[in-house]
C-alpha positions in Angstrom: 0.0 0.0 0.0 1.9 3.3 -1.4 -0.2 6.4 0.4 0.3 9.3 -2.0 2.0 12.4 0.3 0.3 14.7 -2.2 -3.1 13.8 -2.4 -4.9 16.9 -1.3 -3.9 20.7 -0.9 -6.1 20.8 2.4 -2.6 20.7 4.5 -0.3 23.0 2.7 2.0 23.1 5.2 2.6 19.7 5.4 3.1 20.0 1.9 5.6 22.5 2.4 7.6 20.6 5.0 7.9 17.8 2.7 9.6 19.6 -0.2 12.1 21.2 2.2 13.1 17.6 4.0 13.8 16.6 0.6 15.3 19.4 -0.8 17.6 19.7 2.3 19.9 16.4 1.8 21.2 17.5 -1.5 23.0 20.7 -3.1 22.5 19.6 -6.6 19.1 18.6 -5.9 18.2 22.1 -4.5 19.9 24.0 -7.5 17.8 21.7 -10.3 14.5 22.4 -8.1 15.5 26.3 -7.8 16.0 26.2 -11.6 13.2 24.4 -12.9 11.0 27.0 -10.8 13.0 30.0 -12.3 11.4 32.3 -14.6 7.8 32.1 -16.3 8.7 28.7 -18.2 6.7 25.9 -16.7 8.5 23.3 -18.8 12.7 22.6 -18.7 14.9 19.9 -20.4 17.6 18.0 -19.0 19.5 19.5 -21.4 18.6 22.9 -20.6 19.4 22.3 -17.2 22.7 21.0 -17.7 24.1 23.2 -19.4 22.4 26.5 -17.3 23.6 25.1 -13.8 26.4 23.3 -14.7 25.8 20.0 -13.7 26.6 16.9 -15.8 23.7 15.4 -17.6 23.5 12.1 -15.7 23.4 14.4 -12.2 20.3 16.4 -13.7 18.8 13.3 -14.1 19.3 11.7 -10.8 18.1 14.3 -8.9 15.5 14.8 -11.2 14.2 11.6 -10.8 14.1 12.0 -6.9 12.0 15.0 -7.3 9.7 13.2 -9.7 9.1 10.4 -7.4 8.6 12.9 -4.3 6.3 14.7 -6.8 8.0 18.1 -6.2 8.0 18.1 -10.3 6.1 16.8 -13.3 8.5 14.4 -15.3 7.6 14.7 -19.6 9.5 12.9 -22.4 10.1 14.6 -25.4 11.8 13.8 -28.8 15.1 13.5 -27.8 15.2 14.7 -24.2 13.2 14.6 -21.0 11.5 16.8 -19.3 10.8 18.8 -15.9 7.3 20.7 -15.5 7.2 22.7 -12.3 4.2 22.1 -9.9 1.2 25.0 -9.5 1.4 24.9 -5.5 4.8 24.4 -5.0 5.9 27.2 -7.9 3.2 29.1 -5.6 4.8 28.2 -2.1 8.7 28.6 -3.8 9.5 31.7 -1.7 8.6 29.7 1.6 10.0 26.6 0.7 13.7 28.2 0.0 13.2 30.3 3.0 13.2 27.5 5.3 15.4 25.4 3.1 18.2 27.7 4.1 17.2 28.7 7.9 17.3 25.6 9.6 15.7 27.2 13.3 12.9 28.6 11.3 11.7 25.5 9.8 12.3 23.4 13.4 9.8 26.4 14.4 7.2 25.5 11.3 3.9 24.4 12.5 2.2 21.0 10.6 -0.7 18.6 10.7 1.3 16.2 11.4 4.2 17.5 13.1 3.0 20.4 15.4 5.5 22.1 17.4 5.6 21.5 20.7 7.5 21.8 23.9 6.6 19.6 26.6 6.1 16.2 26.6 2.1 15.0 26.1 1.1 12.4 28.5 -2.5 11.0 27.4 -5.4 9.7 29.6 -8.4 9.5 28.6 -10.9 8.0 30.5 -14.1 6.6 28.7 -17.1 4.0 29.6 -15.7 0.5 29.9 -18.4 -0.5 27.2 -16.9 1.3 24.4 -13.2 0.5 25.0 -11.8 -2.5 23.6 -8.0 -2.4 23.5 -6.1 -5.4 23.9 -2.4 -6.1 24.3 -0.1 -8.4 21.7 3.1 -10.1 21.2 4.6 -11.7 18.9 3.9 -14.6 19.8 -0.1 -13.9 19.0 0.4 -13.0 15.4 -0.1 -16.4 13.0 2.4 -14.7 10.7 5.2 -15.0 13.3 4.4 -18.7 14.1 7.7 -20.2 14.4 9.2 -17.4 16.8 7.0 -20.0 19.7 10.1 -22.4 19.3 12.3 -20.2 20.6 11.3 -19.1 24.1 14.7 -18.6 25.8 17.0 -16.8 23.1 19.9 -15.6 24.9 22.3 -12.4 24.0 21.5 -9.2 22.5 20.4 -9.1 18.9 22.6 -7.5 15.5 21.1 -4.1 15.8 20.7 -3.5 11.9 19.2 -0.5 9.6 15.5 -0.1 10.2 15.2 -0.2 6.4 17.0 -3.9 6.4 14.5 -5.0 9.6 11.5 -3.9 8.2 12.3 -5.6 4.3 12.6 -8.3 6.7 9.1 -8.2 8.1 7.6 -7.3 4.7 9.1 -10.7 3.6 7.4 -12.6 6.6 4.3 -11.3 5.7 4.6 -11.6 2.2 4.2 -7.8 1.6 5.5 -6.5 -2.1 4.2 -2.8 -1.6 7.1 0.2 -1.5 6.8 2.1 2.3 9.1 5.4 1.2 10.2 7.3 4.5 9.6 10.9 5.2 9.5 12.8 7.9 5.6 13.3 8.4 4.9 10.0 7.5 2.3 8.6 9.9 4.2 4.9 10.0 6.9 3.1 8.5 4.8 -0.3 7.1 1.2 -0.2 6.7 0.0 -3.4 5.6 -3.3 -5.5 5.2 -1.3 -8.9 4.7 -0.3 -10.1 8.6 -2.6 -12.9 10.0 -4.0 -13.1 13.3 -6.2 -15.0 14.9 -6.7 -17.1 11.3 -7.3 -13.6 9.4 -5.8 -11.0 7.2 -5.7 -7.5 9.5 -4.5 -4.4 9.3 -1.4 -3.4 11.0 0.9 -0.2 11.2 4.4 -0.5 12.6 7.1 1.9 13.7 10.5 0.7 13.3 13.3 2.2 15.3 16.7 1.6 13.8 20.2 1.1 15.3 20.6 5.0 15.8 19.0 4.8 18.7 20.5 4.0 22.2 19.2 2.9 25.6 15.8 2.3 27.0 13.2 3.8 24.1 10.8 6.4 25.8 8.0 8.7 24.0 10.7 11.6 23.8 13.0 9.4 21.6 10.1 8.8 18.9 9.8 11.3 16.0 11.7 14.7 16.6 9.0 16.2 18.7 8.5 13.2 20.5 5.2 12.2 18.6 5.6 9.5 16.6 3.1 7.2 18.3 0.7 9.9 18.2 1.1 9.7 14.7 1.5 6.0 14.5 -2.2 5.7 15.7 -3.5 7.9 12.9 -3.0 5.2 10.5 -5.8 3.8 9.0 -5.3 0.0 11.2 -6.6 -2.6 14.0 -2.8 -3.3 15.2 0.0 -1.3 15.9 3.0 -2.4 16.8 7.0 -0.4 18.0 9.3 -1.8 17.7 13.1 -1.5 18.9 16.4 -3.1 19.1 16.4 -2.8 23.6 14.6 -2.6 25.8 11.4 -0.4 25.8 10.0 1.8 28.8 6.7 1.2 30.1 5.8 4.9 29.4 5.6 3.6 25.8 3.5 0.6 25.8 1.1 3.3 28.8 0.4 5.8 26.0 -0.2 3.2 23.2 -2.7 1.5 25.2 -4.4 5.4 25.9 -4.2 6.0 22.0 -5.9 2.7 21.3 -8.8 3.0 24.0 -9.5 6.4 22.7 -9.1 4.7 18.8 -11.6 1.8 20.1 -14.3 4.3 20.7 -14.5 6.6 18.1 -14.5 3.6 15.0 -16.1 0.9 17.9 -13.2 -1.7 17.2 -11.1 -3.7 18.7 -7.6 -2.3 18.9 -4.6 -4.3 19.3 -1.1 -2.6 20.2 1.9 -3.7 21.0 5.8 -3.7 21.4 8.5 -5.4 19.7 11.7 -5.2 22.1 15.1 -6.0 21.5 14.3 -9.9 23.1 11.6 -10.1 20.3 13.4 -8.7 17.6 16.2 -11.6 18.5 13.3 -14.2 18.5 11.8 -13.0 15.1 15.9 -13.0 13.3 16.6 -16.6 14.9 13.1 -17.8 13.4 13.1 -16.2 10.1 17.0 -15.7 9.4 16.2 -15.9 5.5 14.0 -12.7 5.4 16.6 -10.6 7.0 19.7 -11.5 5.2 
């Protein structure tokens, strides 16, 4: 499942803070981008490009294709040559999006949707009739998907920590998922997927992955760079969500998942099911399924 960051104009600011994460990781890529929105032409060649910035053909094209795929620009073939067509909103928002490009503090200041700015750490309780909560606690060792990790209940010493990119292929290879998860900085998870069984059916479940970066016991804080990532985590459109980590993980986390998915339960009136996927775990599921994760 590929969710479309562009979809609707209703959150221009998120919109906004997109185009600047990925304009920010690469010179070249900025000066294409500033050059394809230069001047009243809408439309630009490689070619043209090239030669005006100075960059060798095959580097126009590599950063053009990252701007195509993160939809900051309309790629067109022509006879001969490709092309670049510049994008209404963002041609609109250009001014902005260089601004905070090049001023680092002003964009950490930038308000989103999905990222607001915030201060203090958010502690949730939210207190609701018993008759409209159902949240319910998993492991691993529930999900029919990860079936074999029940053979290995005393896995001793601490796991490989590896790329989060390399652990989740992994799980998409458990579950059989062939979808492409791109990561950005808004995004509300890092696999959404309708393919892991539980309880003998197919069920939707988001996951948060938490790569080798990361040191010591995982808390809220350490989640997203305003501390919100399981906020957003519990915005996805699923019945299970799952964090997962390569230590161990505080109680403070699994607390605020299990508020997020009581207060989930009753507004949609289903079952939630959250839960975390610590360093032990993460051992289990590499000893079970070594293939997936090579």
């Amino acid at each position: 499942m590929v969710q479309n960051v562009s979809d609707a104009r209703s959150n221009p600011n998120d919109q906004i803070a997109h185009a600047v994460k990925v304009l920010g990781k690469s010179k070249d890529r900025l000066a294409v981008f500033k050059f394809i929105y230069h001047g009243k032409k809408a439309l630009k060649t490689v070619s043209e490009i090239s030669k005006r910035i100075k960059l060798p053909r095959k580097r126009v094209l590599e950063e053009g294709k990252k701007l195509a795929h993160n939809q900051l620009v309309h790629q067109e073939k022509l006879v001969g040559d490709i092309a670049y067509r510049r994008d209404d909103f963002f041609y609109g928002q250009k001014g902005k999006i260089l601004s905070l490009v090049h001023d680092k503090k002003k964009f950490a200041k930038f308000p989103t949707k999905i990222t607001p700015i915030s201060t203090a750490r958010i502690v949730y309780t939210i207190r609701l009739p018993r008759q409209m909560v159902r949240a319910k606690p998993v492991t691993v060792d529930h999900i029919d998907s990860f079936a074999k990790v029940k053979g290995l209940k005393n896995v001793t010493g601490k796991p490989t920590a590896m790329l989060e990119a390399r652990f989740k292929n992994g799980i998409k290879r458990i579950l059989g998922e062939k979808g492409q998860f791109k990561d950005w900085g808004g995004e509300r998870n890092d696999l959404l997927t309708s393919r892991l069984r539980f309880q003998r059916k197919r069920i939707l479940a988001a996951f948060a992955f938490k790569g080798r970066g990361k040191r010591g016991k995982l808390t809220p804080g350490m989640m997203g760079k305003n501390g919100d990532q399981i906020q957003r985590l519990f915005k996805s459109t699923a019945e299970m969500f799952f964090v997962q980590y390569w230590d161990q993980v505080d109680e403070s986390v699994l607390d605020q998942m299990a508020e997020l998915a009581k207060a989930k339960s009753a507004v949609e009136g289903n079952t939630i099911y959250y839960g975390i996927i610590d360093g032990q775990d993460s051992n289990r599921l590499l000893k079970a399924y070594p293939q997936a994760f090579r």
